[in-house]
C-alpha positions as semicolon CSV with decimal commas, in nm:
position;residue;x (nm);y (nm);z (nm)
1;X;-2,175;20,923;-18,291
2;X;-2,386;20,715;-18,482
3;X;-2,205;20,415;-18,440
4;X;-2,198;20,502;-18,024
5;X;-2,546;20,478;-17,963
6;X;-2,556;20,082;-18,048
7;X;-2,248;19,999;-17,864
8;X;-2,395;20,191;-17,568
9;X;-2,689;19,947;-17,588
10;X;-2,526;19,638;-17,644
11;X;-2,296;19,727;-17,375
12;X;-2,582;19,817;-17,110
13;X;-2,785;19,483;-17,238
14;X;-2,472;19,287;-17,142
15;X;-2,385;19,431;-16,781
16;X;-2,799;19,478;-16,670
17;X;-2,749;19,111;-16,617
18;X;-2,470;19,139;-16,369
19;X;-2,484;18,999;-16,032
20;X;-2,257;18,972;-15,772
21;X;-1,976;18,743;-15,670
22;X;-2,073;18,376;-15,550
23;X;-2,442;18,496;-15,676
24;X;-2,648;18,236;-15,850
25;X;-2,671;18,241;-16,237
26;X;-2,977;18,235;-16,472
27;X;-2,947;17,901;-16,599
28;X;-3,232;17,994;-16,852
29;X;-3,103;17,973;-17,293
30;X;-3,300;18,178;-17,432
31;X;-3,420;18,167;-17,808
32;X;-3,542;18,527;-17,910
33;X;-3,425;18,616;-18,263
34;X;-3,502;18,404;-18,535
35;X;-3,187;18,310;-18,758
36;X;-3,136;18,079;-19,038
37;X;-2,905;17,797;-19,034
38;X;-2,628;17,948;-19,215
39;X;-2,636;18,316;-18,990
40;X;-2,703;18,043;-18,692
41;X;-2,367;17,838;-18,772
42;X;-2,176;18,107;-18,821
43;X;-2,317;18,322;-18,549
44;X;-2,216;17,998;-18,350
45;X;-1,903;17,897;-18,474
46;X;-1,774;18,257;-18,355
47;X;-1,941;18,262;-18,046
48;X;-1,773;17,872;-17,972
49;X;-1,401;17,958;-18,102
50;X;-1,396;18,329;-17,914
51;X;-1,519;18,052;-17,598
52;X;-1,244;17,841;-17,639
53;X;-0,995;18,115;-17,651
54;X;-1,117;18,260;-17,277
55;X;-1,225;17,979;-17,114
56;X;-0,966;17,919;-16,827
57;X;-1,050;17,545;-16,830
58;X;-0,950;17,273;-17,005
59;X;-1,143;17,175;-17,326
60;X;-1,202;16,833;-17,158
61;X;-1,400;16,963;-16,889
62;X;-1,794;16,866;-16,979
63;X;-2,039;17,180;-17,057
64;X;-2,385;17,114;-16,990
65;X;-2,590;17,311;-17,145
66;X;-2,995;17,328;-17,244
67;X;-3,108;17,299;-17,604
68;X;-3,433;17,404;-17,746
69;X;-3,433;17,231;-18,061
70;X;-3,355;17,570;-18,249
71;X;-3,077;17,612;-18,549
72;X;-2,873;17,822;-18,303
73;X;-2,886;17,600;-18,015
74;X;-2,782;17,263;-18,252
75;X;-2,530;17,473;-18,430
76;X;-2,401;17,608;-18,095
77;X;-2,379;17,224;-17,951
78;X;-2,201;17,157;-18,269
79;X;-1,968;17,401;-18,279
80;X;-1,837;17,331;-17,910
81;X;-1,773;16,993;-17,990
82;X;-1,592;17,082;-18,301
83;X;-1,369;17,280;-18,043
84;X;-1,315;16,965;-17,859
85;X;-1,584;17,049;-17,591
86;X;-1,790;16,751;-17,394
87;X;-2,160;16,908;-17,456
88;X;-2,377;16,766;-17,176
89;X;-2,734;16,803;-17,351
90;X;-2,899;16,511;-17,189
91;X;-2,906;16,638;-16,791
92;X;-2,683;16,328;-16,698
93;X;-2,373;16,367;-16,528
94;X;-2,130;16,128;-16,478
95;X;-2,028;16,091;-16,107
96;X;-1,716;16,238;-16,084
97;X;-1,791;16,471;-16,324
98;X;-1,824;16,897;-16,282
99;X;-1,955;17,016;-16,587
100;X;-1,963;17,406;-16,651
101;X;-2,348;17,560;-16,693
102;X;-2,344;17,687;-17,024
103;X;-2,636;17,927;-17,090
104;X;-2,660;18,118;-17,377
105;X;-2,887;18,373;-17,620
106;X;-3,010;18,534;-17,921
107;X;-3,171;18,847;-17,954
108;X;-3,269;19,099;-18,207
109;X;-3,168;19,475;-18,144
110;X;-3,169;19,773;-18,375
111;X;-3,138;19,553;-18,656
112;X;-2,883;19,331;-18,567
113;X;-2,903;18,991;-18,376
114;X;-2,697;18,969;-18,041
115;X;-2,522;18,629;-17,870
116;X;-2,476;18,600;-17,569
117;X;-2,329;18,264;-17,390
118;X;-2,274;18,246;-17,017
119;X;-2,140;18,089;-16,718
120;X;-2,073;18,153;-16,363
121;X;-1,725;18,289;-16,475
122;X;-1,748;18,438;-16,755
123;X;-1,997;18,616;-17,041
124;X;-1,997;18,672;-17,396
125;X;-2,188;18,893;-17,611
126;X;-2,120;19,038;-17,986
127;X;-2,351;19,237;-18,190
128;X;-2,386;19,042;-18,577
129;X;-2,503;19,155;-18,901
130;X;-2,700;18,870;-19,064
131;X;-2,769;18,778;-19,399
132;X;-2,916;18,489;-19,630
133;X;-2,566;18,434;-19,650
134;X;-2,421;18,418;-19,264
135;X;-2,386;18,657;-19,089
136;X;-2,075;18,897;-18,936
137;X;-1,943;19,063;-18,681
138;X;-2,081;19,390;-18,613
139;X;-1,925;19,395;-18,262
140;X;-1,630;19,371;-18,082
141;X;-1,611;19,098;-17,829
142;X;-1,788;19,221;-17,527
143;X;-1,605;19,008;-17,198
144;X;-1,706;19,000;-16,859
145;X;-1,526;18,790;-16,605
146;X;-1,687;18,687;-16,251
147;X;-1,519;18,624;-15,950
């Protein structure tokens, strides 16, 4: 039971953002836990491969996303690219290009540090443990797929 109550909140945290089909999304990244680099990289290097594996795209297709300067945000930006991703930081678009809004998160809950990265189809969030030393898992993959 003890182990419920967290995965009840992550779980509610995730879905009070829902919003309907064809709805607009929050294009707002959000910086609200402080991690080091190493918990930031590693929090981010999960976060980018468990991307790669459920985006219905091809890696080639540009991601445009905001970055704030933060460890998370350049190890996030990293970490797609090191998946073969096109990271759009800059605003500009090439002409024929349709980039995918990439928003994403970091929060502090009960102890732990959720991520959270976004787009019209599809959200990500996982709970993770942090250390000096990195940081792990504490989660399963939480997956929510728009219309």
């Amino acid at each position: 039971m003890h182990k419920l109550s967290p995965c009840l909140l992550i779980t509610c945290s995730l879905f009070s953002g829902c919003q309907a089909p064809g709805g607009p999304i929050d294009t707002h990244s959000a910086q609200g836990a402080a991690v080091g680099p190493v918990a930031a990289s590693a929090i981010a290097g999960d976060m980018a491969s468990q991307f790669a594996e459920q985006i219905d795209r091809p890696v080639r297709t540009p991601i445009k996303m905001d970055v704030d300067g933060s460890d998370y945000a350049s190890a996030l930006e990293a970490a797609l690219r090191g998946w073969g991703f096109v990271v759009i930081t800059d605003g500009r678009v090439g002409k024929n290009q349709k980039p995918i809004q990439l928003t994403y998160s970091i929060d502090s809950l009960n102890g732990e540090v959720l991520a959270r990265l976004m787009t019209p189809s599809i959200a990500l969030g996982r709970a993770y443990a942090t250390t000096p030393a990195g940081a792990t898992p504490a989660s399963p993959l939480s997956i929510m797929q728009r219309q």
